[in-house]
N, C-alpha and C positions, 0 to 999 in steps of 0.2 A: 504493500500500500504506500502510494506515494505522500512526502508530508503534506501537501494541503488537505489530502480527503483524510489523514491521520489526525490534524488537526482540528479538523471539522467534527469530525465522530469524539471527539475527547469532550469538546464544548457544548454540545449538544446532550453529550451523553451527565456530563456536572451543571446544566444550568439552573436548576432548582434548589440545588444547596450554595451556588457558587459565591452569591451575596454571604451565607452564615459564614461558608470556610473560608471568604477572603476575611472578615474581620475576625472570627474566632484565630485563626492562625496567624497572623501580623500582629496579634494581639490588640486590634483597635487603631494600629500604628499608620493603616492605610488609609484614612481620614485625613493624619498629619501632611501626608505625602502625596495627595492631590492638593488639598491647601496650599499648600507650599507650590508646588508646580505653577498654580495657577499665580499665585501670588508673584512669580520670579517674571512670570509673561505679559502681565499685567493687563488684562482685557479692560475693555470700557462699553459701555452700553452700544457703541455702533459695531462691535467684534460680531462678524458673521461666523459661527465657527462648527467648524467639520471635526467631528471626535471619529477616528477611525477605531475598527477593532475593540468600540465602544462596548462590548458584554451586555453587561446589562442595566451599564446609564449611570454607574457613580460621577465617573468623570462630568456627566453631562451635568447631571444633578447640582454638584458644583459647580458649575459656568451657571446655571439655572436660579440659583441662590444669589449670586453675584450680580444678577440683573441682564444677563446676559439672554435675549430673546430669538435670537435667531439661531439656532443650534438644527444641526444635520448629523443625523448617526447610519454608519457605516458597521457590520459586522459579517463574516462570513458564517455564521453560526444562528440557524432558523432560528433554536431554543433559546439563548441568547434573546434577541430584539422581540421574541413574544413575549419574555420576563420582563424584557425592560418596558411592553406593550402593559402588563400589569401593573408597573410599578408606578408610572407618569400617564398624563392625558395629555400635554402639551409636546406641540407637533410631531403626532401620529404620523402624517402625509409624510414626514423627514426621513422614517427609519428606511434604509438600502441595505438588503442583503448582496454583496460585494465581494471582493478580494481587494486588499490594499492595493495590487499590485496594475487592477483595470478600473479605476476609479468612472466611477457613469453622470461626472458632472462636468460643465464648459472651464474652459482655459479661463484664470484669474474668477475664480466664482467665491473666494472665501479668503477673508481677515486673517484666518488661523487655523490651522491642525493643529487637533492633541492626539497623543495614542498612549496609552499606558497601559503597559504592562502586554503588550503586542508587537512588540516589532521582530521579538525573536519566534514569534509564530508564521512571520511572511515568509511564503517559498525563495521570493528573491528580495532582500532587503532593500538592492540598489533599484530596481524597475519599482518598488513600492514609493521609495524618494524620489525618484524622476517622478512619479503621479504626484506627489503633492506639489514639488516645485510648479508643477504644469497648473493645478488646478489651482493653486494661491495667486491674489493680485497680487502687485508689486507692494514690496516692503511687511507683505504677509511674513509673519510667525509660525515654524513650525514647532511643538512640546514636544518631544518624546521623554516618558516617565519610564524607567527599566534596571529592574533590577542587575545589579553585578557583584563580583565578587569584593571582601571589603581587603586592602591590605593587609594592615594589620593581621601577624599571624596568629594571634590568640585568638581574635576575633573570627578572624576565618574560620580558624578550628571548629570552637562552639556553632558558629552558623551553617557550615557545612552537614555536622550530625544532625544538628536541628533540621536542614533539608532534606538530610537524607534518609536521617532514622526516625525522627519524631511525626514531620511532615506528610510521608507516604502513609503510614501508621492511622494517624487521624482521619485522612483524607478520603483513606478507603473505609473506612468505619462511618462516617459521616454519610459519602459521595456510593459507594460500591462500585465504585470506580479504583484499583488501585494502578490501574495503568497512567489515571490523568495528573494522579501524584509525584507518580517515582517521572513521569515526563516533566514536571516542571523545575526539580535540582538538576537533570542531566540538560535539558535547555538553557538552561541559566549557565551549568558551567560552561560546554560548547560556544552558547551565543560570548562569554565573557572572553575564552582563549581567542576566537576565532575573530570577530567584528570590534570594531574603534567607530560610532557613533560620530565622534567630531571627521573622521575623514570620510565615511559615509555619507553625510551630508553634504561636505564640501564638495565630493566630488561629484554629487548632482545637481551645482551651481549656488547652494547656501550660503551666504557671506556672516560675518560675525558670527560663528557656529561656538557656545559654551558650554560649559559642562559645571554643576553643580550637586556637591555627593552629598547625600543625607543620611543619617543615623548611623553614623561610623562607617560609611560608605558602603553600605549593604542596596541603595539606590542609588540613581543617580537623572539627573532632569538636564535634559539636553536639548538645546534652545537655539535655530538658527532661521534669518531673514531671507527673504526672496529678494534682491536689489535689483 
């Protein structure tokens, strides 16, 4: 099975616990860390913005809180955007089932992209950045929120059992899914050795492309303009 339709069946297959296990497991901490994201991007009430790989609407939820009225969700995952159909009333006609990587909106149609906690789910990272560079107007913002690995080796230590042994554990007790568990510590480490975000973006034309690590660098919010 190839990884998008791998991916696909993971998400589909967790999307009715995947709001408990993202906060039960982050221990509440993923609240912090859209906050924060959004906070470093800094929207304003005319922000048109496109959440790719949206799940099921946190992200959105907070642009939503923020005043933020024009929002577009994007996910490749049915069970995903009928959750997030339950969770919100506000624009319905928005949600697209999609691939990052064939975005189905005109050139310069959006203020901003966010995508958290998705970009190490795209089949091709770089063809996923050329679609936003294309769809963002000029001087558009894209968010990427994603997790990596933290330096720190102690810290590494603790975090890695915690993804590997604690994580899986819950996940399939909660989810009965334990396949979509033990996939998200081996994603995370691959996406960390393999991909650099700040040249990823540069090389699909992003200018002032930054990077900002949170909670002992176990995230990281990486932030680049369309000029």
């Amino acid at each position: 099975m190839d990884k998008k339709k791998e991916v696909k069946r993971i998400f589909d297959s967790i999307a009715k616990r995947y709001d408990l296990l993202n906060h039960l497991l982050s221990f509440g901490i993923d609240y912090y860390w859209r906050k924060k994201a959004f906070d470093l991007t800094k929207l304003n009430s005319s922000t048109i913005l496109l959440d790719v790989a949206c799940g099921t609407g946190d992200f959105s939820q907070e642009a939503h809180r923020r005043g933020i009225g024009n929002i577009y969700t994007a996910d490749f995952s049915f069970e995903m955007l009928r959750m997030l159909d339950q969770k919100f009333s506000w624009g319905k006609n928005c949600r697209v089932q999609c691939v990052a990587e064939a975005l189905p909106y005109k050139d310069n149609s959006f203020t901003n992209i966010s995508v958290a906690f998705g970009v190490r789910n795209f089949h091709n990272i770089h063809q996923g950045f050329n679609e936003f560079f294309r769809v963002l107007d000029k001087d558009g913002v894209v968010t990427v929120l994603e997790f990596c690995l933290p330096q720190n080796k102690l810290v590494r230590w603790g975090y890695m059992f915690y993804f590997k042994k604690v994580l899986p554990f819950v996940g399939n007790l909660i989810s009965g899914d334990k396949s979509a568990y033990t996939y998200l510590p081996e994603s995370v480490e691959e996406f960390d050795m393999k991909v650099d975000l700040i040249k990823e973006l540069s090389e699909s034309g992003f200018s002032n492309v930054v990077r900002n690590n949170l909670t002992f660098g176990i995230v990281q919010v990486v932030r680049g303009v369309k000029r």
